[in-house]
C-alpha positions in Angstrom: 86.3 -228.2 -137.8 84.6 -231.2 -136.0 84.4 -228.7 -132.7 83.0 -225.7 -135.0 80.3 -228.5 -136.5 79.5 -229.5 -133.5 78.8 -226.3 -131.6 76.9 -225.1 -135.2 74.7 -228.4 -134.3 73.9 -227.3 -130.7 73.5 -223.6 -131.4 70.8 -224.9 -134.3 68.7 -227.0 -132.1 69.2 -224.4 -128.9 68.2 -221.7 -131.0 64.7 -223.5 -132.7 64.0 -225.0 -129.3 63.6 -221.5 -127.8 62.0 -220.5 -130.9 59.1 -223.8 -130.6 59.0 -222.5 -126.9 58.4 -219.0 -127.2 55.8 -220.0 -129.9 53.9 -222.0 -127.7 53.9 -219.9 -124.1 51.0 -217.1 -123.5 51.1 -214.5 -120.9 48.3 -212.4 -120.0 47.4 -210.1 -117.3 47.4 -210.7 -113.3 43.8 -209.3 -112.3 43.0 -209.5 -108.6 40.1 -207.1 -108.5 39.5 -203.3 -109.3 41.6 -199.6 -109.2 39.0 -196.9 -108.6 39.2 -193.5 -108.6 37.1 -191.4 -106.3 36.2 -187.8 -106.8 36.1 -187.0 -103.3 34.2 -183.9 -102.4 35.2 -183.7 -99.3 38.8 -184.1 -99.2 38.6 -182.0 -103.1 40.8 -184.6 -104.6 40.8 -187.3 -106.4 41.8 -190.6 -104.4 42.2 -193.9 -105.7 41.1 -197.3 -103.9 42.7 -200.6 -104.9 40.1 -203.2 -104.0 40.9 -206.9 -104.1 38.1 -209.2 -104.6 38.3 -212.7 -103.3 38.7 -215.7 -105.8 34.7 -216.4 -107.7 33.5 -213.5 -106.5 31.4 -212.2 -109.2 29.0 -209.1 -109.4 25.8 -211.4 -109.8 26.7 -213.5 -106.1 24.3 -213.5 -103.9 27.2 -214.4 -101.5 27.6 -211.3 -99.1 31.8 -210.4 -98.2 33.0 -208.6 -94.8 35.3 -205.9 -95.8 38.6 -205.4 -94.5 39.5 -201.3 -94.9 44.0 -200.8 -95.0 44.7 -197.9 -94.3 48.5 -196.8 -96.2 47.0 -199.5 -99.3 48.5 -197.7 -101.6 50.0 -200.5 -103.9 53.6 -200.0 -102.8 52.8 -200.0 -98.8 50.5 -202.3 -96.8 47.9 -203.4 -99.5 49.5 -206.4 -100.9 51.3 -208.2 -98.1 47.0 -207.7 -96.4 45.8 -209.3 -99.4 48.1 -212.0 -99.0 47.6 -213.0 -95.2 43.9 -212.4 -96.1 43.6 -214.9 -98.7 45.8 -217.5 -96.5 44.3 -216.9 -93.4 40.8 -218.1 -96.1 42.6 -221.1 -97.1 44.2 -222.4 -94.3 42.1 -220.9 -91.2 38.6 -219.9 -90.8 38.5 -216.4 -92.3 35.8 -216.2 -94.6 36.2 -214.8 -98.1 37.0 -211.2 -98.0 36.8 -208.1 -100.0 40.2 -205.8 -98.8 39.8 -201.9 -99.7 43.6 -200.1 -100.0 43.0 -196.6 -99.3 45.9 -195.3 -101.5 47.6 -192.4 -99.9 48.0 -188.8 -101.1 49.0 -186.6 -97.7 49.1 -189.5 -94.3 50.5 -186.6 -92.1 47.6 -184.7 -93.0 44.8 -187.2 -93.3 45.6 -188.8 -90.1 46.3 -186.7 -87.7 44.0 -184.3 -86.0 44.7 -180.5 -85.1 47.2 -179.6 -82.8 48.3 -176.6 -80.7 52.2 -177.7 -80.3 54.5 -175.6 -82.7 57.6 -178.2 -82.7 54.8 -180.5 -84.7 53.6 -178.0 -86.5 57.0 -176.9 -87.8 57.6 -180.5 -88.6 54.4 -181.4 -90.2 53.1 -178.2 -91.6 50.0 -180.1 -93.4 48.7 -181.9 -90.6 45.3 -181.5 -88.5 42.8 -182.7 -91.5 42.0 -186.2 -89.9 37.8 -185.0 -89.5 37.8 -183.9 -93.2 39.1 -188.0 -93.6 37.1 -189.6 -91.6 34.2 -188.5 -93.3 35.5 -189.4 -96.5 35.8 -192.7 -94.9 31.8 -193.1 -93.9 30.1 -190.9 -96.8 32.5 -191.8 -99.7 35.0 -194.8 -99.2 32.6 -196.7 -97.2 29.0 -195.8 -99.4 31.3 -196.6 -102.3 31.9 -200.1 -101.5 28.6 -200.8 -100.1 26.8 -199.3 -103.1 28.9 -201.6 -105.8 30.2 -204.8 -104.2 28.2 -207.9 -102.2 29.1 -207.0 -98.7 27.4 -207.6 -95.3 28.1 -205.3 -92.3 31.3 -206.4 -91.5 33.9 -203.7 -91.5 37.3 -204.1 -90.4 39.9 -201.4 -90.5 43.8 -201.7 -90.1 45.8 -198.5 -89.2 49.9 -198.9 -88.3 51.6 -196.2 -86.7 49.9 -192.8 -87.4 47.6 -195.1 -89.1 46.7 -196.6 -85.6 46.8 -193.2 -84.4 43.6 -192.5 -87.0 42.0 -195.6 -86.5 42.1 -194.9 -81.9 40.5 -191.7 -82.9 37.5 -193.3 -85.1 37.4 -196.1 -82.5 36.9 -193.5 -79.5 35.0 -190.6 -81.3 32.9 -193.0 -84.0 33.3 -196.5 -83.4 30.3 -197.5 -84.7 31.8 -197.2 -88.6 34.3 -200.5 -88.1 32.9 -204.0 -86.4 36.7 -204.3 -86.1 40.1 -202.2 -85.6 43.6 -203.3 -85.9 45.0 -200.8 -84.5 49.2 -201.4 -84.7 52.0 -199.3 -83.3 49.9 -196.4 -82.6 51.7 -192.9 -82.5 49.9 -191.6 -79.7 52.3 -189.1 -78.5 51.1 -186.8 -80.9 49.6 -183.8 -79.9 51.0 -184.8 -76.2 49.2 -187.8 -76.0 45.8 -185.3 -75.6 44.0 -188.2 -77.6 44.8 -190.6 -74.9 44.1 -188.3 -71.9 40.9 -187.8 -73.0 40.0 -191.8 -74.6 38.2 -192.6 -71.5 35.8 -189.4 -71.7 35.4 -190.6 -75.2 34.7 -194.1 -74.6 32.0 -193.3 -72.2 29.8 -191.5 -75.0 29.7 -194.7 -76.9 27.2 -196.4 -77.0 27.9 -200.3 -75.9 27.8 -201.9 -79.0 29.4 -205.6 -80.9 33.1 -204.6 -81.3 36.2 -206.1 -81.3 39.5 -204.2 -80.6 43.0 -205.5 -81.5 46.0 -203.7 -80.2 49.9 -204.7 -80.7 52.9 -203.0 -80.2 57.1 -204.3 -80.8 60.1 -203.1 -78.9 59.3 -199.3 -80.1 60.6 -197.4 -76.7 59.1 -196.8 -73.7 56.7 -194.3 -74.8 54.9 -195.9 -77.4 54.9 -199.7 -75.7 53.3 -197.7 -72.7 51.0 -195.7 -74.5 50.0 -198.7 -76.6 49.5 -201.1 -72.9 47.2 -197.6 -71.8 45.2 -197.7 -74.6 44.8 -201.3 -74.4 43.9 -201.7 -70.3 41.5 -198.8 -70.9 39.3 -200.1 -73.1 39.3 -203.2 -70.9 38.3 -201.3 -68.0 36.0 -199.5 -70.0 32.6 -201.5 -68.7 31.3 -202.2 -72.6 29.9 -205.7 -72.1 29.9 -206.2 -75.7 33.7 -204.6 -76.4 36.1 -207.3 -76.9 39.3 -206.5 -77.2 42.7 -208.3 -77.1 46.5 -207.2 -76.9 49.7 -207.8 -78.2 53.3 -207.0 -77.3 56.2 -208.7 -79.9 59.3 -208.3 -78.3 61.2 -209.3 -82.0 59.5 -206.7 -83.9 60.0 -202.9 -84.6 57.9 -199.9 -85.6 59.0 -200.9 -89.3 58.5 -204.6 -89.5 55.6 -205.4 -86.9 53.0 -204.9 -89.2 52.8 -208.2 -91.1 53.5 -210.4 -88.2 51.2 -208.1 -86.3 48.6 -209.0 -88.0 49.4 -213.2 -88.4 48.9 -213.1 -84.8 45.8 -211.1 -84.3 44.0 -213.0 -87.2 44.9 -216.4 -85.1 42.5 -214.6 -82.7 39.7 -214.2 -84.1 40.1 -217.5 -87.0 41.4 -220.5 -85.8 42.6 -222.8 -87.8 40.3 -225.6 -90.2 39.7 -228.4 -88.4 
């Protein structure tokens, strides 16, 4: 009976200290910027953007934000782990504030890959080849979107990984002058039989010389793509753009899966040092 009292007595004040607890706790939502929808004319779909804004940002600042552009930001991919080195990177390095845009993905195979003639690819990806058709959407939609309702300034940085990076080498060759700054990560350019790369420094040469800075990396990802990525990377230093700066990467301890994050801790550390 003494036990049975005793437990009653702990059960009692157990039970009204959760009680006093759960009375006095509040929870509310996690808000770390916006979820738009576009109406996208141009791609005929709807396509959602998941846009973080930095901490006191407000709509009234007079403050003006560089914009980072992900590529794969749908929630679930590469959005979140950007935000997060982004904000860091503000904290404890010299990044300045910034506003990160997650283009959310519908069809990647299709929006970032460019037509090709091969039939072993086009059995494999049947929907690919509409990477023009996304581009645009990037400049006249994504792009007009962000300038039109947030405080930015002309900085605009864009990450791609894998066919990603493929997409953001062909805006960089063919229409550089819609980023300030390209990540360009683990780039799949053996598609199409490396035809993009064959022809970069033809493309290269039509740009104009303009302020842009180039970041390329690749991990231990096979001989093709670790070659294709040192290519890319030694001809765009070769290219003669006096105001072209680029940098490269190789990360012996990373993979085609897991380079992205570290990827980008180093190539921030380029451009940001750290706070004195």
């Amino acid at each position: 009976m003494i036990k049975l009292f005793r437990l009653s007595l702990i059960l009692f004040f157990s039970f009204n200290s959760l009680h006093h607890y759960s009375q006095t706790t509040a929870k509310e939502a996690l808000t770390i910027g916006d979820v738009v929808t576009i109406q996208s004319k141009i791609l005929s779909e709807n396509r959602i953007l998941n846009i973080y804004l930095p901490d006191g940002y407000t709509a009234q600042d007079t403050l003006k934000y560089p914009v980072l552009y992900v590529l794969d930001g749908t929630m679930n991919e590469d959005f979140l782990h950007v935000v997060g080195l982004t904000q860091y990177f503000n904290l404890q390095y010299t990044m300045p504030k910034t506003i990160v845009v997650g283009i959310a993905n519908v069809d990647r195979k299709r929006d970032f890959t460019f037509p090709t003639t091969d039939k072993g690819l086009k059995r494999d990806y049947p929907t690919t080849g509409g990477s023009g058709k996304f581009i645009s959407f990037l400049e006249k939609e994504v792009q007009a979107y962000i300038h039109k309702n947030y405080n930015v300034n002309n900085t605009k940085m864009l990450i791609g990984q894998s066919l990603g990076g493929l997409l953001a080498t062909e805006i960089l060759l063919k229409r550089m002058d819609l980023f300030t700054h390209y990540f360009i990560i683990s780039p799949s350019l053996w598609w199409d039989k490396e035809s993009l790369l064959q022809d970069a420094k033809a493309y290269v040469s039509a740009q104009k010389d303009m302020d842009v800075y180039v970041y390329v990396s690749v991990g231990k990802e096979g001989d093709v793509m670790e070659n294709e990525a040192n290519k890319l990377s030694n001809l765009l230093k070769d290219s003669k753009k006096k105001h072209l700066k680029m940098d490269f990467k190789f990360l012996p301890e990373e993979n085609n899966t897991s380079i992205l994050h570290q990827s980008l801790n180093e190539g921030f550390k380029l451009l940001f040092p750290l706070k004195s």
